[in-house]
KEKOLDO-170484 format. One line per 8 residues: their letters; for each residue x, y, z of N, C-alpha, C. Coordinates in nm, 3 decimals. Atoms other than C-alpha are relative to their C-alpha. Layout:
A = X,Y,Z,X,Y,Z,X,Y,Z ~ ...
***
This chain:
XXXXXXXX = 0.065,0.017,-0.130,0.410,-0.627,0.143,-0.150,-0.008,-0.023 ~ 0.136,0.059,-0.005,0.055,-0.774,0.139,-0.052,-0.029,0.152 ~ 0.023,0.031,-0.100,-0.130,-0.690,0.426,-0.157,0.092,0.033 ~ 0.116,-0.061,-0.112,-0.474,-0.564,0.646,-0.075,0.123,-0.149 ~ 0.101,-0.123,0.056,-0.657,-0.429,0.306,-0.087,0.024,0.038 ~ 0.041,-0.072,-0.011,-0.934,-0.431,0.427,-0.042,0.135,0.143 ~ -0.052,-0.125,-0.070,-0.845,-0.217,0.714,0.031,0.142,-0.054 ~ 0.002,-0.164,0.079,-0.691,0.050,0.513,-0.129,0.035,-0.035
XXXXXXXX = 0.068,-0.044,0.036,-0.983,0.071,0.364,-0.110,0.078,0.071 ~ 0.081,-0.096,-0.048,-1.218,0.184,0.617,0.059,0.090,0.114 ~ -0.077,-0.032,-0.111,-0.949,0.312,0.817,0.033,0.201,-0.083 ~ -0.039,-0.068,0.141,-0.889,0.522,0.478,-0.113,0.147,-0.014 ~ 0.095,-0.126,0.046,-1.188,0.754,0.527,-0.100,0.040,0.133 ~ 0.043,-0.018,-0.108,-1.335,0.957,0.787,-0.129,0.012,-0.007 ~ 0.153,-0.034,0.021,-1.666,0.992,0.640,-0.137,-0.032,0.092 ~ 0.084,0.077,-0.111,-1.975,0.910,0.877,-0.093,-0.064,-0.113
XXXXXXXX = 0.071,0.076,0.055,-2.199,0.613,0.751,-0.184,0.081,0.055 ~ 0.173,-0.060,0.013,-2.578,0.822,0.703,-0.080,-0.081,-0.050 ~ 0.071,0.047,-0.002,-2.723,0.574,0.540,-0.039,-0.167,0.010 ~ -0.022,0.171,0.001,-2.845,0.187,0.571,-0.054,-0.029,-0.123 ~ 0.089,0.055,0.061,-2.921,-0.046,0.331,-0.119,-0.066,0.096 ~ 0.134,0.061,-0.038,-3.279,-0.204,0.393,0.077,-0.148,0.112 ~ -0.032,0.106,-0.120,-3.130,-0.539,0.602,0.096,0.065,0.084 ~ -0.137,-0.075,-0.041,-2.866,-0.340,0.758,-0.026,0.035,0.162
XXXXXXXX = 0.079,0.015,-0.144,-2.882,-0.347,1.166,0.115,0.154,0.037 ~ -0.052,-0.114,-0.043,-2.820,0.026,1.295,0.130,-0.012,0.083 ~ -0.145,0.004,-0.165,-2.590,-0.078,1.610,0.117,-0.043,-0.127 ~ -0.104,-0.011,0.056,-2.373,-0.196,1.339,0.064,0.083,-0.092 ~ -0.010,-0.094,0.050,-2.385,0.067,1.123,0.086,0.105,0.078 ~ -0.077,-0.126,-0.119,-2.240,0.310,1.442,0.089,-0.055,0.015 ~ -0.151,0.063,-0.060,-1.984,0.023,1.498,0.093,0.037,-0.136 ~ -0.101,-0.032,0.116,-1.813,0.085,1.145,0.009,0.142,-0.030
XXXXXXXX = -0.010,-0.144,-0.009,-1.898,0.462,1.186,0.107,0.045,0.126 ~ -0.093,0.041,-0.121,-1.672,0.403,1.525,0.128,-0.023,-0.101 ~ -0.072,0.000,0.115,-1.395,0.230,1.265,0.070,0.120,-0.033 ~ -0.017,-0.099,0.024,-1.428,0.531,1.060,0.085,0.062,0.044 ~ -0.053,-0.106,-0.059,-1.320,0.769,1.274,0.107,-0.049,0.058 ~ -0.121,0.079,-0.044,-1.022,0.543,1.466,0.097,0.081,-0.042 ~ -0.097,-0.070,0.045,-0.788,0.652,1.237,0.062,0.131,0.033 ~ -0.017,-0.148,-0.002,-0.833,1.020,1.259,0.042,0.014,0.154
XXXXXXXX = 0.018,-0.044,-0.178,-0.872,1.026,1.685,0.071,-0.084,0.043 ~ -0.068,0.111,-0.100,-0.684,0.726,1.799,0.138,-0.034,-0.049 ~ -0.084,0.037,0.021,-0.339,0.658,1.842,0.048,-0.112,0.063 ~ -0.036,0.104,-0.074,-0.183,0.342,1.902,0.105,-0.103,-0.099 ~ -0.070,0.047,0.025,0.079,0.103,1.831,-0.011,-0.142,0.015 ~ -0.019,0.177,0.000,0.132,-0.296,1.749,0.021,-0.065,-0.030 ~ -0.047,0.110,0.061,0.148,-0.620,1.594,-0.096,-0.059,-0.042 ~ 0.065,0.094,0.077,-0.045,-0.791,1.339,0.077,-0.108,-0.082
XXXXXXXX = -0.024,0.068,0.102,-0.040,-1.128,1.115,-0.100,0.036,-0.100 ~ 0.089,0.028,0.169,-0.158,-1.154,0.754,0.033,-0.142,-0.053 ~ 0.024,0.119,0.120,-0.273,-1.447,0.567,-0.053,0.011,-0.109 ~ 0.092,0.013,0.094,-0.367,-1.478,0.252,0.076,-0.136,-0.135 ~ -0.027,0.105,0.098,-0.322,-1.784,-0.031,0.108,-0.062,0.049 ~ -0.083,0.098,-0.035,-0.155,-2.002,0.216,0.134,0.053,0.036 ~ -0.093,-0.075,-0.061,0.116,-1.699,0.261,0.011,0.086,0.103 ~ -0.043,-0.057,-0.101,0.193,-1.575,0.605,0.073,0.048,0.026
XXXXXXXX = -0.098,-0.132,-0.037,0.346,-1.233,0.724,-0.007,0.035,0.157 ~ 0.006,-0.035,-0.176,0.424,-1.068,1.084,0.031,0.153,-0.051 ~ -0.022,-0.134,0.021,0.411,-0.689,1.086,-0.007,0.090,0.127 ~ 0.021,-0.068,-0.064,0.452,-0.407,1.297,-0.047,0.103,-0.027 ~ 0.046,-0.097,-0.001,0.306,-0.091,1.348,-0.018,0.118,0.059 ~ 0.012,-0.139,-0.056,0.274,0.285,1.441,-0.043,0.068,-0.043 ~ 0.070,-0.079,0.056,0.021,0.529,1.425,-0.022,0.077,0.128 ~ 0.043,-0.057,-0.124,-0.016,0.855,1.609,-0.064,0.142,-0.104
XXXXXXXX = 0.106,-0.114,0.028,-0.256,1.134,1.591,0.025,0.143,0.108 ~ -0.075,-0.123,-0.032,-0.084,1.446,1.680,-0.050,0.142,-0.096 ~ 0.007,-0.116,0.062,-0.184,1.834,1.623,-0.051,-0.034,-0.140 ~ 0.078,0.024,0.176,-0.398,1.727,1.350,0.046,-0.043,-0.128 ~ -0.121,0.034,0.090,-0.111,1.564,1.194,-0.035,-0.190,0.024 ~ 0.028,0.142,-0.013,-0.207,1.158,1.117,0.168,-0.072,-0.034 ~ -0.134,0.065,0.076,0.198,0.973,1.084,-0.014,-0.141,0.047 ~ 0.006,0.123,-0.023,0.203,0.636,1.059,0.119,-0.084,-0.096
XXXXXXXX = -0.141,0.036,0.076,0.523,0.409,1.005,-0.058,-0.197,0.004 ~ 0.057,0.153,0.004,0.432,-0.029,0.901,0.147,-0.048,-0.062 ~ -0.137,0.057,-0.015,0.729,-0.251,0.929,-0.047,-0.157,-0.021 ~ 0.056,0.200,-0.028,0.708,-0.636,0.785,0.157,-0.026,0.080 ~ -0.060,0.053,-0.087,0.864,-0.875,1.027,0.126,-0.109,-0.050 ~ -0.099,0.124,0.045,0.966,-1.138,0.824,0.043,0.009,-0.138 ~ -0.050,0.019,0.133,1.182,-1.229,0.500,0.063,0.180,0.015 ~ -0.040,-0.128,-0.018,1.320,-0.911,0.338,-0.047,0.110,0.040
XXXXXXXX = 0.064,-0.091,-0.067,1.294,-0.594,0.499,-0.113,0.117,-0.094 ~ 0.052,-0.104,0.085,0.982,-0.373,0.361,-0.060,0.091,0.118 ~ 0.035,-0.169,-0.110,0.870,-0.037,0.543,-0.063,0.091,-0.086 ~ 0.057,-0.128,0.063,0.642,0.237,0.471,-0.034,0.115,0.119 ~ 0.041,-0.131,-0.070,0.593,0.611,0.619,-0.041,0.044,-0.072 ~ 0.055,-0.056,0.028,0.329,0.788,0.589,-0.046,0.110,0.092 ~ 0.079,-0.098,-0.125,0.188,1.117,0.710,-0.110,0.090,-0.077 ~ 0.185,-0.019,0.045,-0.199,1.225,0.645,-0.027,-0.041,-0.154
XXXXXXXX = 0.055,0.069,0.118,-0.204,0.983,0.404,0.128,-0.014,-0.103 ~ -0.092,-0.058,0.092,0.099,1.075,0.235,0.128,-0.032,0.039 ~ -0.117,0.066,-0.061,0.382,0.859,0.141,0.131,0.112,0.042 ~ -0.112,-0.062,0.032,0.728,0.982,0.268,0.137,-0.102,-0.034 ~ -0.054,0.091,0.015,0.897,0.682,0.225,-0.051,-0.167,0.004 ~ 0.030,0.170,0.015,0.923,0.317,0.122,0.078,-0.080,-0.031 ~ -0.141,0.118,0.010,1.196,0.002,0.098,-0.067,-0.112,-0.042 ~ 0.045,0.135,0.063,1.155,-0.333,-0.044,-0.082,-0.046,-0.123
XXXXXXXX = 0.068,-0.018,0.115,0.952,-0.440,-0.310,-0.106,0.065,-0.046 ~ 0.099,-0.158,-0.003,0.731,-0.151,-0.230,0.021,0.072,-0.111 ~ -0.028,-0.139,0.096,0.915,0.078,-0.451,-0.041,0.024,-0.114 ~ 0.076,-0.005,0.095,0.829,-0.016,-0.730,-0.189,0.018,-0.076 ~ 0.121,-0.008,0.034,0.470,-0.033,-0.727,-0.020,0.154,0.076 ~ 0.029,-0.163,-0.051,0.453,0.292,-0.521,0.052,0.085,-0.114 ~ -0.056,-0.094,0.111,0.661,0.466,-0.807,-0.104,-0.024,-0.174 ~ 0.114,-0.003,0.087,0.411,0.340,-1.056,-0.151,0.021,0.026
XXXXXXXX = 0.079,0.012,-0.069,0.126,0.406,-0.855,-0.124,0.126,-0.017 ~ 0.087,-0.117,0.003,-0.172,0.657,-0.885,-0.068,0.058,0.160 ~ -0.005,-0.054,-0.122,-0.276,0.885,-0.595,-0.110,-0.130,0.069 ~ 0.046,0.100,-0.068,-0.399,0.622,-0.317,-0.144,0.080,0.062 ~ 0.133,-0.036,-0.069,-0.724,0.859,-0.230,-0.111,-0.054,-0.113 ~ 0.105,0.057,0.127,-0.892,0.727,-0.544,-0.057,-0.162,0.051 ~ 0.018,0.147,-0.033,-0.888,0.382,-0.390,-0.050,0.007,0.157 ~ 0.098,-0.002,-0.130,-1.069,0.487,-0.047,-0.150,-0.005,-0.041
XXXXXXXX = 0.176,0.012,0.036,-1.413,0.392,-0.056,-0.041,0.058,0.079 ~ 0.093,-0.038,-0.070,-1.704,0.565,0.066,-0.103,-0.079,0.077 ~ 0.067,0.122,-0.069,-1.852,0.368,0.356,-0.153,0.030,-0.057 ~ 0.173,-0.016,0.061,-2.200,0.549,0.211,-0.023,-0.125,-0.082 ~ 0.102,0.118,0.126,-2.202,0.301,-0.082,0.038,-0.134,0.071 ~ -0.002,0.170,-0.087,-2.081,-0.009,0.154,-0.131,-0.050,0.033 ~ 0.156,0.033,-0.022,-2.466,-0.009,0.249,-0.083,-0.032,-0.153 ~ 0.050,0.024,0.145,-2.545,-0.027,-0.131,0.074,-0.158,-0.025
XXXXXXXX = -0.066,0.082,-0.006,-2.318,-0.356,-0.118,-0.034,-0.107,0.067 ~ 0.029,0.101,-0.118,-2.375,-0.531,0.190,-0.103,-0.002,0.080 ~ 0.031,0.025,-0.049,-2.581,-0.623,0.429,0.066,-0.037,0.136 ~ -0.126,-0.009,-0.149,-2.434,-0.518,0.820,-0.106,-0.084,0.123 ~ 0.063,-0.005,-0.043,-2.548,-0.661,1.127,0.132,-0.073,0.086 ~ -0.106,0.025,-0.096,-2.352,-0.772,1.445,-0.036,-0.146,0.050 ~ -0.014,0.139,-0.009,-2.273,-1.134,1.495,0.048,-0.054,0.141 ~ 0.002,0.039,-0.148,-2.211,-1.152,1.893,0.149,0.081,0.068
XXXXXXXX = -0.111,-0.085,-0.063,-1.893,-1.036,2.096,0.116,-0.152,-0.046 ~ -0.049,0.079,-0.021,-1.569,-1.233,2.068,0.177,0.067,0.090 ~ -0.109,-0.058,-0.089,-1.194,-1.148,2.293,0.210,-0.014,-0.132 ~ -0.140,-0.032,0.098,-0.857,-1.059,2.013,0.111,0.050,0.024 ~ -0.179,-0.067,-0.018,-0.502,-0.978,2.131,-0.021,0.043,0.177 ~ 0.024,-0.089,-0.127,-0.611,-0.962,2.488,-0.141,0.094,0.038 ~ 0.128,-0.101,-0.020,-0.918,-0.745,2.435,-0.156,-0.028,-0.093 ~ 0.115,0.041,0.074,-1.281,-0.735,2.409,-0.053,0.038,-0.130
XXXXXXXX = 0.032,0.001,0.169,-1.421,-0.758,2.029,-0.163,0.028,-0.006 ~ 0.130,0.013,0.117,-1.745,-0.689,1.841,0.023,-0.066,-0.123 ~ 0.009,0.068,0.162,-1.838,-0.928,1.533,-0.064,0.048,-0.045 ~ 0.065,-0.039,0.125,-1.944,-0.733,1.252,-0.021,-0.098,-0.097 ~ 0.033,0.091,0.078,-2.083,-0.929,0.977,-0.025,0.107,-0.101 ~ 0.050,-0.075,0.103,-2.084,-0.787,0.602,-0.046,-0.115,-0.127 ~ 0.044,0.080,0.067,-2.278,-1.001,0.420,-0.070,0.089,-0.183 ~ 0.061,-0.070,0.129,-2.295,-0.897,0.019,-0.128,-0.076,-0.094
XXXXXXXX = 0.141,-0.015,0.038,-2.585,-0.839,-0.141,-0.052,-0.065,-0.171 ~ 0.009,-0.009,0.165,-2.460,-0.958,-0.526,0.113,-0.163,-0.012 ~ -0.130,0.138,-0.014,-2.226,-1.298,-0.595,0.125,0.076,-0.043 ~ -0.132,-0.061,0.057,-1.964,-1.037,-0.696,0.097,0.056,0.110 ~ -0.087,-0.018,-0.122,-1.863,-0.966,-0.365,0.047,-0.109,0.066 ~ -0.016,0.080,-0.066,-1.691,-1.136,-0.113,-0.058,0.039,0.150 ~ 0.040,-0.029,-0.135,-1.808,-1.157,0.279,0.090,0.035,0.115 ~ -0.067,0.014,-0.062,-1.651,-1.063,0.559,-0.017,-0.010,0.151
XXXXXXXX = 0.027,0.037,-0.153,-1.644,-1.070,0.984,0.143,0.095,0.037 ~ -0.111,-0.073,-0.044,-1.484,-0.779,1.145,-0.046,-0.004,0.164 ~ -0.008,-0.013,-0.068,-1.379,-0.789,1.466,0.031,0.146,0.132 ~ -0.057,-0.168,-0.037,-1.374,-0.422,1.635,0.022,-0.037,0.159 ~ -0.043,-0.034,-0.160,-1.210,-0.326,1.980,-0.135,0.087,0.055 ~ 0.126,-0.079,-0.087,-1.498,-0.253,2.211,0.030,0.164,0.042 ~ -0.048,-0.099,-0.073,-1.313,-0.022,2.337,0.011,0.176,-0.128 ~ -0.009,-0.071,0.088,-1.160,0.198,2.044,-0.077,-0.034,-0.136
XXXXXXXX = 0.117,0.018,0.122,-1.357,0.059,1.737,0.108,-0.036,-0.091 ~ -0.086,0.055,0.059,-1.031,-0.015,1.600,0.042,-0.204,-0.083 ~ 0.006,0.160,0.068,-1.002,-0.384,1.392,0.116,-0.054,0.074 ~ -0.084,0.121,-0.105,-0.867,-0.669,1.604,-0.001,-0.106,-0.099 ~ -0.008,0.098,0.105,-0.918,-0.903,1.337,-0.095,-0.017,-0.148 ~ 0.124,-0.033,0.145,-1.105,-0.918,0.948,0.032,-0.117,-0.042 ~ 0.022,0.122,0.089,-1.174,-1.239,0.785,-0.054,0.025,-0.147 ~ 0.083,-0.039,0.163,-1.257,-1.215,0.412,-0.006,-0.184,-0.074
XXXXXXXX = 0.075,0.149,0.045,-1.486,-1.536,0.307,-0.066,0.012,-0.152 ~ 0.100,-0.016,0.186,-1.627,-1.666,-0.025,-0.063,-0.053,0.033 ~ 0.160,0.013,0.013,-1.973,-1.771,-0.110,-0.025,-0.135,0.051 ~ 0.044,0.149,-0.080,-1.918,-2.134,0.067,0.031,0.040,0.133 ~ -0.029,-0.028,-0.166,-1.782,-1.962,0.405,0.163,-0.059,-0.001 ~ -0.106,0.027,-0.012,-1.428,-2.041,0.326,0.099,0.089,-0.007 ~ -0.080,-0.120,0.016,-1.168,-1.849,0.418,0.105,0.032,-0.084 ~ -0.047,-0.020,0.087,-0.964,-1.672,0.212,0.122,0.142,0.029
XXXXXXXX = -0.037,-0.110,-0.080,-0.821,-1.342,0.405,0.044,0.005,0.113 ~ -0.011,0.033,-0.196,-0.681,-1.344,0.766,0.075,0.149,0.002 ~ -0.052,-0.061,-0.099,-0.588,-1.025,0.946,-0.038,0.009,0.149 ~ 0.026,-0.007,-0.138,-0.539,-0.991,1.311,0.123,0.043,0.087 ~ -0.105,-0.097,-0.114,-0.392,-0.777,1.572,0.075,-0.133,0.132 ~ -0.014,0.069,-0.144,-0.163,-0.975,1.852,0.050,0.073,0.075 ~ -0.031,-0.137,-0.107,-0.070,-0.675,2.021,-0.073,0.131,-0.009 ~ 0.074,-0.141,0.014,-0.290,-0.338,2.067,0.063,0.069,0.083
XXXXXXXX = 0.011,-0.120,-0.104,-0.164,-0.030,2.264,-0.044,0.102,-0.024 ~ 0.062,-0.128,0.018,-0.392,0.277,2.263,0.019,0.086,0.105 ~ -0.053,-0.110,-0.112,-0.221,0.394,2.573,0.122,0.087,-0.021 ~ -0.123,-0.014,0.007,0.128,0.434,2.474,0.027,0.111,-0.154 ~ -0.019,-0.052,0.131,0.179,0.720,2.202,0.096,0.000,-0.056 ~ -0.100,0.018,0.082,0.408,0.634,1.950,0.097,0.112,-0.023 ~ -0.070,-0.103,-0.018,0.685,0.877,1.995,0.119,0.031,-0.181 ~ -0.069,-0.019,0.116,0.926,1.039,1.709,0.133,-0.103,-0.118
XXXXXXXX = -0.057,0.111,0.070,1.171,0.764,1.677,-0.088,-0.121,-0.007 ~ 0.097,0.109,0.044,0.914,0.514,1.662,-0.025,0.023,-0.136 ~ 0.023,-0.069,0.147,0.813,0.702,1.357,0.085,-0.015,-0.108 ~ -0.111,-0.017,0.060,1.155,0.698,1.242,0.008,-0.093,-0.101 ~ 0.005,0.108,0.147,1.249,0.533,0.883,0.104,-0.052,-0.006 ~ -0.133,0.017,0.028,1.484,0.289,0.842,0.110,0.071,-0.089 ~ -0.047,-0.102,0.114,1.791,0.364,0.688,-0.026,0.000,-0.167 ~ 0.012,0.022,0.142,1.715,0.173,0.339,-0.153,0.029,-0.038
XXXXXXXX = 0.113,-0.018,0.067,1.380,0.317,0.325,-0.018,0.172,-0.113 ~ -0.046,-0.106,0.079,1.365,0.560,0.024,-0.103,0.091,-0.019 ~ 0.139,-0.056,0.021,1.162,0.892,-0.018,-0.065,-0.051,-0.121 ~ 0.078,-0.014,0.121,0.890,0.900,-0.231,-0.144,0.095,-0.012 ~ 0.148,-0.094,-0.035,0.629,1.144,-0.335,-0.097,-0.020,-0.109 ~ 0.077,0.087,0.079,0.399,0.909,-0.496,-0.067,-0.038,0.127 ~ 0.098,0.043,-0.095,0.124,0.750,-0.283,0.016,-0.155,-0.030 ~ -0.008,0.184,0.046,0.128,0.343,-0.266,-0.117,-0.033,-0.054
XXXXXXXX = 0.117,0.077,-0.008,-0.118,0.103,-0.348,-0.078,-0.010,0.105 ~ 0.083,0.036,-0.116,-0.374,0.041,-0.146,0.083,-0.135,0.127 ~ -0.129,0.038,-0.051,-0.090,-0.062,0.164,-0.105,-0.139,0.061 ~ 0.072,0.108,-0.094,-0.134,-0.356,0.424,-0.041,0.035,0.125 ~ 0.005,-0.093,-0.128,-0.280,-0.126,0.663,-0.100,-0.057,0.019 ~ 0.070,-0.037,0.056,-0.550,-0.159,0.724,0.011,-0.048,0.043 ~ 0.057,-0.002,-0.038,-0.656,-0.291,0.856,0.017,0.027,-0.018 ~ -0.054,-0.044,-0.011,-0.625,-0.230,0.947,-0.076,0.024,-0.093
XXXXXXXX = 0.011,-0.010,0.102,-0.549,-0.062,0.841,0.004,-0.029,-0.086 ~ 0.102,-0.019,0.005,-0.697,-0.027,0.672,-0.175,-0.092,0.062 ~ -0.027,0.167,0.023,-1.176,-0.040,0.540,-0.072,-0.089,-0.156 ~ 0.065,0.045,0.133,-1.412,-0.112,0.241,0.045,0.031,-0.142 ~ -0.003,-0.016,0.136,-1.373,-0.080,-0.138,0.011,-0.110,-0.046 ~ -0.047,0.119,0.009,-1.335,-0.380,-0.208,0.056,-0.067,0.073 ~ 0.007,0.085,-0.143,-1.156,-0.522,-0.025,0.185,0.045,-0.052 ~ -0.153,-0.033,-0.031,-0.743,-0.310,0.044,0.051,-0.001,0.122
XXXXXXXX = -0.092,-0.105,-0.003,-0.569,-0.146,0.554,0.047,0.032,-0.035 ~ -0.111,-0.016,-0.012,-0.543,-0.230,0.607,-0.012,-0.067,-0.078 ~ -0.001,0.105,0.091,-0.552,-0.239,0.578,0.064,0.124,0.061 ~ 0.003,0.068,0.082,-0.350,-0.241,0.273,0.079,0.036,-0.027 ~ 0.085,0.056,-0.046,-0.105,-0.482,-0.031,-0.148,-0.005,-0.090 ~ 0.082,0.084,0.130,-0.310,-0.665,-0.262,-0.075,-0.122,0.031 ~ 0.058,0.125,0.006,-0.630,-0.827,-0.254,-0.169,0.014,-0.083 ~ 0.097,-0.059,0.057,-1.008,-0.831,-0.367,-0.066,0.103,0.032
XXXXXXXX = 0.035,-0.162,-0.042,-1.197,-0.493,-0.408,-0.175,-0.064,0.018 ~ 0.125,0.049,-0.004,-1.549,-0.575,-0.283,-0.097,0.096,-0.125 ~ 0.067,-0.055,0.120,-1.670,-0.288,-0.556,0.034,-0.072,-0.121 ~ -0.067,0.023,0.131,-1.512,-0.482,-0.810,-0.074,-0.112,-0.109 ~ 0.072,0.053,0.096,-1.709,-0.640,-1.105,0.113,-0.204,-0.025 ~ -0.061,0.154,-0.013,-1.657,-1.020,-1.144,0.141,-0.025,-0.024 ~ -0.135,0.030,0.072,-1.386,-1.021,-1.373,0.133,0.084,0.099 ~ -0.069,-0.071,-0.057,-1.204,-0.805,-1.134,0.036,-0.070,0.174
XXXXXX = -0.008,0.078,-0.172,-1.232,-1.022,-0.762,0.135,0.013,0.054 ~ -0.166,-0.035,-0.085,-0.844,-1.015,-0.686,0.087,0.046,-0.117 ~ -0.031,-0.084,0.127,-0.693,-0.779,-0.885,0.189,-0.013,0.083 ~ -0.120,0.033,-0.075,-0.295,-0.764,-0.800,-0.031,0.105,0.110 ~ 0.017,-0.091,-0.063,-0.206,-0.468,-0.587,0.034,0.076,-0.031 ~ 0.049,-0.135,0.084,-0.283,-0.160,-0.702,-0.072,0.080,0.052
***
């Protein structure tokens, strides 16, 4: 399942963004400090696509924020069935060709980036309003600072700060990345069988790859939600740009 890395990624860490780089426009700085926090405070349920190298996915989703307890269950739509549960981070299960890379997998907190060094990276600044799954958007713009990155255009929910859509561009403006929400509910809390794991999904007490959360979830490190699910790590040294998923 290849999906919303970089969602996971800033979805991945609650940290607050303290500092800017020098071009770096404050209001956007608070909008990915908004992000940030999503995860932890907001619950909500939906439907995203993923694109990436001309391959298209449909996924569902559930995430609720209960008694200080984060569980979140991601369901692909199409082809064979893959599924993952997680709760505060922590797989409890996974089906499909998940398993394997989750069972070879090293703990998935190593692969959350610190939005601190995203300002060492990029260059933030907000690129106008636009409307995603029904609801109003902010355009973030992360424009990197080195040819070793790639760029991207996040779309946040005005509302919750949550990613409505992430584009990940290379150095001509061509796209290369597509996530995007076509359903949001932040009203409706995802209840216990929502949560629930299929039956062929198997424990595991290994952590995945950086999933397709992400946005989603997951959001930064390169580039994993959702993010995340395999794609480029924006920390990642040339030779490294799309690494599998890992």
């Amino acid at each position: 399942m290849r999906a919303l890395p970089l969602l996971s990624l800033l979805l991945g860490s609650s940290l607050t963004v303290q500092a800017l780089a020098a071009n770096s426009s404050p209001e956007a700085s608070e909008w990915l400090n908004k992000l940030a926090r999503a995860e932890q405070q907001q619950s909500y349920q939906g439907s995203f696509v993923y694109e990436r190298n001309g391959s298209f996915s449909s996924h569902d989703i559930w995430h609720r924020v209960q008694d200080g307890k984060v569980s979140e269950r991601l369901l692909q739509l199409d082809g064979s069935a893959q599924e993952i549960v997680r709760v505060d981070g922590k797989v409890q299960c996974v089906s499909g060709n998940l398993v394997s890379s989750v069972s070879a997998a090293p703990d998935t907190a190593a692969r959350v980036l610190d939005p601190l060094k995203l300002m060492s990276w990029y260059d933030l600044s907000v690129a106008g309003k636009s409307r995603v799954a029904g609801r109003d958007a902010v355009i973030v713009s992360l424009t990197p600072r080195d040819q070793h990155r790639y760029a991207f255009e996040l779309h946040l929910d005005r509302r919750t700060g949550l990613p409505l859509r992430s584009l990940m561009l290379n150095d001509k403006g061509q796209l290369l990345e597509r996530f995007q929400m076509t359903r949001l509910d932040t009203d409706a809390v995802p209840t216990d069988a929502d949560l629930s794991a299929g039956a062929s999904c198997r424990p595991s007490n290994r952590s995945p790859p950086a999933p397709p959360k992400a946005l989603p979830g997951g959001v930064l490190t390169g580039c994993r939600r959702v993010s995340s699910w395999s794609t480029a790590r924006c920390g990642a040294t040339p030779s490294a740009r799309v690494p599998s998923a890992a």
